[in-house]
N, C-alpha and C positions, 0 to 999 in steps of 0.2 A: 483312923477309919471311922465312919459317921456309923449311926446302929442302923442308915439302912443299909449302909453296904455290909456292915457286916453280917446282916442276913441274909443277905442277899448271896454271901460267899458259902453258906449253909446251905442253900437250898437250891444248889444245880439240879437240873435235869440231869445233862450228861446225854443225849441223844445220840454223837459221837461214837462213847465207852459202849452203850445198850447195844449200839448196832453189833458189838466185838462178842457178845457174851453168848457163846452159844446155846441153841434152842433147847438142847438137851440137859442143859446145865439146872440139876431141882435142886441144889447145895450150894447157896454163894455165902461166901466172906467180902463184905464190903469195909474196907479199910481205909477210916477215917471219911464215914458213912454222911457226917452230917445231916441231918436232920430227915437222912433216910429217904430223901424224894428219888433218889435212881433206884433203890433197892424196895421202893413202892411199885412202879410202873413193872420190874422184873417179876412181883407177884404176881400182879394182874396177867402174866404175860403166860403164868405155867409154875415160876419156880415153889417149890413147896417149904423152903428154908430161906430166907434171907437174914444176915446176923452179921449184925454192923459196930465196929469200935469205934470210940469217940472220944477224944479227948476233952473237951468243953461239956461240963456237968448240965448246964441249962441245956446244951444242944442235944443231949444224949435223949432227957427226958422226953424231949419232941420226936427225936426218931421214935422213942418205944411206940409212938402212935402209930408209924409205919411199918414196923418192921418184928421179925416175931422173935425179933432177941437182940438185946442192943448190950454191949461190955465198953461200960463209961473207962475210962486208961489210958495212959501210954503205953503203945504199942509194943514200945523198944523194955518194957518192966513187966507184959506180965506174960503168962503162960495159958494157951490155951488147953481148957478144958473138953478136947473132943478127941474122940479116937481118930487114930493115924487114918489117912485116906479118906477122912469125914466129909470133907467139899468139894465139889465139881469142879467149881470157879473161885478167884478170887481177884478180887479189883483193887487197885491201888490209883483211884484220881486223883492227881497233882497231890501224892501224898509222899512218893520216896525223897523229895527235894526238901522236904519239912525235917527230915531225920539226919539224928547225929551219924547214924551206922545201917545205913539200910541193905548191907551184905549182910550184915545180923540176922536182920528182919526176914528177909527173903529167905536164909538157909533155916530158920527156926521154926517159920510157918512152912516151909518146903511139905514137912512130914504128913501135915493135916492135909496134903490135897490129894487127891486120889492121882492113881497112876495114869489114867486117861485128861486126868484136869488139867487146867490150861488156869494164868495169868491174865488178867487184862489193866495195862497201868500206862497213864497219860503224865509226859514227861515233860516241862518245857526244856528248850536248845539253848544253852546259853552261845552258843556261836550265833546266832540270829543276827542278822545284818546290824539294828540299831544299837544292839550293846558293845558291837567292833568300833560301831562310828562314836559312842558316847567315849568310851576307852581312849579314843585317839584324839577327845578333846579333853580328856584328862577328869573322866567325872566317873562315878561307879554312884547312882542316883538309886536309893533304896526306895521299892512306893507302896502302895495300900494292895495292888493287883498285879498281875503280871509275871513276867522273868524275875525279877528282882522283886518278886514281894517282902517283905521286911522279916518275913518270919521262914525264908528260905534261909538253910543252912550248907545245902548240898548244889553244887551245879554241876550240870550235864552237856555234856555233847553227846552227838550220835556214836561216837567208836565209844564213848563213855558208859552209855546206857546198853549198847553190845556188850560190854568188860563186866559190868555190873551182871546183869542175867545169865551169861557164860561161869562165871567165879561160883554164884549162889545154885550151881548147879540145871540150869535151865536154857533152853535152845529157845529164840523166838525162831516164830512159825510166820509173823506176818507184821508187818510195820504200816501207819496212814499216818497222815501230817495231818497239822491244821496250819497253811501257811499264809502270808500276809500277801494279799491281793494286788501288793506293787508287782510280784514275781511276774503277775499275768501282763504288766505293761514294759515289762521290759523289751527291749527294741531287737536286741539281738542278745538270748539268754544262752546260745552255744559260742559266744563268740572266745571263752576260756579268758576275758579279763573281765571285771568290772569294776565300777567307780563310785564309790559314795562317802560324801563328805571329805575328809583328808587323806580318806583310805583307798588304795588300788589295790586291788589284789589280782596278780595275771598267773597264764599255767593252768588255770582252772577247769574240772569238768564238767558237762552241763550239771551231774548229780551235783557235787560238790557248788555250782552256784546257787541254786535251787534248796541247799541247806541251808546257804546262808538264810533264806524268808522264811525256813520254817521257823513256826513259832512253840510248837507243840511235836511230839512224836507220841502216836499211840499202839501199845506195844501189845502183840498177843504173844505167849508162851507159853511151853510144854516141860515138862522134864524132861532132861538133857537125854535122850536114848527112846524114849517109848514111842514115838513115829519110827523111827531106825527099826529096832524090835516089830514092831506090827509089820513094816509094809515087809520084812524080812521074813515073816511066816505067812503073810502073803503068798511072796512071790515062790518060795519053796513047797508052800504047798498044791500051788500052779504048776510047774514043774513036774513033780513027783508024777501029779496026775496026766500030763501029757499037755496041759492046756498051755503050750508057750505064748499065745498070743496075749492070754488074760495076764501072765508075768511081763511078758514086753510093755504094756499098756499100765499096770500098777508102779514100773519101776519110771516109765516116763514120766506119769505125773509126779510122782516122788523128787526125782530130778528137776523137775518144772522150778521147788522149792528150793533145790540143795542140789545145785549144778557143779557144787566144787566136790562133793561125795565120790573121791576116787573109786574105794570098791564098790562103789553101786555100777559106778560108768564102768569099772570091769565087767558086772553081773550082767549089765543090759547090753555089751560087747557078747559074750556067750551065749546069750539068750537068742541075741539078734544073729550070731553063728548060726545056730544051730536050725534056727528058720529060715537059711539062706537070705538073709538080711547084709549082706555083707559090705556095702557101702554105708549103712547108718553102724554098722561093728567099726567098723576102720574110723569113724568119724570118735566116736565114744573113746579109742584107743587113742588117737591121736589127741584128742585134751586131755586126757592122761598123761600123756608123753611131753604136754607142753607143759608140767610143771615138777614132772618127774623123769625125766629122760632116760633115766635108766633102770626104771622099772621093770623086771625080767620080765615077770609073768604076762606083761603089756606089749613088752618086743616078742617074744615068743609066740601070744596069739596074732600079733600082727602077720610075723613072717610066716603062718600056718594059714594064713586065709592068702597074703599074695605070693605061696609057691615059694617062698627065698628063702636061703639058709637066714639062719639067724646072724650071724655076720655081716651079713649083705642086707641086711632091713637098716636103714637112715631115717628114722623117723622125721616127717615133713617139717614136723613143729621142736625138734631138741633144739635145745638154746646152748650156745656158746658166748662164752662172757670173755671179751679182747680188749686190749689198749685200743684207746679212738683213735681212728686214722685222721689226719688232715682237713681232711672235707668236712666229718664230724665235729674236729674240734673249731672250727669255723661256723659252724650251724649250731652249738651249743658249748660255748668255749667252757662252761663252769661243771661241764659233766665230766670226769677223768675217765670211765669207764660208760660203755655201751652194750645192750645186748642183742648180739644178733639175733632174730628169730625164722630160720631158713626156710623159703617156700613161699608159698601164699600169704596175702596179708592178712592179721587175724580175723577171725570172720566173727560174729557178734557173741556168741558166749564169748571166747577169748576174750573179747573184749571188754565185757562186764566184768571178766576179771583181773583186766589188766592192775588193777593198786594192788593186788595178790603179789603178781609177779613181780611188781616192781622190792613191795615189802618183799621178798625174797632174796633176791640180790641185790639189792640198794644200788639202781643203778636206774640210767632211762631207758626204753626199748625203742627200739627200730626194726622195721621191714626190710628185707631183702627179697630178692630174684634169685633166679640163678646166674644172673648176668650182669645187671646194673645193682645199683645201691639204692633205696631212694632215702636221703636224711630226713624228710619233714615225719617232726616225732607224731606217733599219734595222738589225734583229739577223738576225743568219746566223745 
């Protein structure tokens, strides 16, 4: 690397990461700060702390210009001096891929962030279209910038960087890409195959093509429970006081984030009970029932909103898993097993979560009627 890139690698902005850091945030930890220019602009912006690690001794010296406390070190060797719950925020740019153990890192600094604090950390994907197509010519090419920077030790996909933040005890709240601008010329990007270079890959979702160009994934996160907790005394104390609409309204948007949140989608089923809401109750229950079918408490409120014994409720959406019939295995001879999904075809939550379903019963799904079959699997 020449000395002007590698300055040049010191002194991001980061306009990106700033957008992610919230306005309230007056306590950042910038990790692996370099020379402080992102954790400059966040002064100017409000924040009243900014306090940056850095490994490179020359680099550190230049942050102290920006920043109002700079800890020259390796991350993964030393121990912060601040009381538990000390920082708002903390940022990690293109810095977890640099480390030997960044589950380490993330559970050790866990402590120092306050319970309302939030994560901000820029990850590149090493699934990225060009290192599938470099693999399949048989190169794994290490360079000065990029996926493969030379000083990466760690690589990431997206269920990767999911598994990592889940482990170190943290829920993300919001994911953005930085993807490569072929994605946009692509001709048909739902078509569920594509081709580049020696590589085909078919079966595909639009999401799932669309990873392949990103380049980058920027991640916001929270501690694993404190949105749970909050919008939970929210909504209870909405309730208590009579005001069900203000709890219908809290848990929706709650949901908006965390659609697969079974006992919320119960909460906002009783909520929506209890307001004579009873077609968005039965809707709430019924994606409940499509990944749990025999959820009592879920059949039970069902058959008390539509009059039936509990017996006699068949929920729209329960899955039955059967050997493939004929027609099946003709239409997808390599699947042994299919699952039926009775009723209606899934409608668009369902659908967002169909890799859910699938990772559940390891099997493909199909739609039915109550009368015909139809094989063609679905495409998102």
């Amino acid at each position: 690397m020449t000395d002007a890139r590698k300055g040049d690698y010191f002194r991001q902005e980061r306009r990106d990461v700033e957008a992610l850091v919230p306005k309230d945030a007056l306590r950042v930890l910038d990790v692996g700060c370099g020379e402080g220019i992102l954790g400059r602009r966040l002064l100017a912006k409000g924040a009243r702390e900014v306090v940056g690690i850095e490994l490179t001794p020359d680099v550190c010296e230049r942050a102290k210009e920006n920043l109002t406390g700079v800890i020259c070190g390796n991350v993964e060797k030393i121990d912060l001096a601040f009381d538990e719950g000390h920082f708002d925020c903390m940022i990690f740019a293109d810095i977890l891929e640099h480390l030997i153990d960044p589950l380490s890192v993330l559970k050790k600094l866990r402590i120092n962030l306050s319970e309302s604090g939030g994560i901000i950390a820029s990850v590149p994907n090493v699934r990225y279209y060009g290192i599938i197509s470099m693999l399949a010519h048989g190169r794994w090419k290490y360079e000065d910038f990029g996926i493969l920077d030379k000083t990466h030790v760690r690589f990431f996909t997206k269920i990767e960087i999911e598994t990592l933040f889940r482990d170190a005890g943290f829920e993300i709240t919001g994911m953005t890409v930085n993807i490569d601008p072929v994605y946009n010329r692509l001709s048909d990007p739902y078509s569920g195959e594509i081709t580049f270079g020696r590589v085909t890959l078919r079966g595909l979702s639009p999401e799932e093509i669309r990873d392949l160009f990103v380049v980058q994934y920027i991640i916001r996160a929270q501690k694993s429970g404190y949105e749970l907790n909050k919008v939970g005394i929210t909504v209870n104390t909405a309730i208590k006081s009579g005001n069900l609409e203000e709890a219908k309204k809290t848990i929706e948007s709650y949901l908006e984030l965390h659609p697969a949140d079974m006992n919320m989608l119960y909460k906002h089923a009783e909520v929506c009970c209890n307001l004579g809401c009873k077609d968005e109750a039965v809707e709430s229950l019924r994606k409940i029932l499509l990944f749990y079918p025999e959820r009592k408490d879920a059949i039970d409120l069902l058959g008390s909103i539509k009059g039936n014994n509990n017996n006699d409720v068949t929920p729209v959406d329960s899955i039955q898993v059967q050997d493939a019939g004929p027609s099946e295995k003709r239409c997808e001879r390599e699947f042994k097993k299919v699952a039926i999904v009775r009723g209606a075809n899934l409608n668009k939550w369902e659908m967002q979560n169909y890799e859910s379903l699938l990772d559940r019963y390891d099997i493909t799904a199909y739609t039915t009627s109550q009368t015909c079959f139809d094989i063609s699997k679905i495409n998102l």
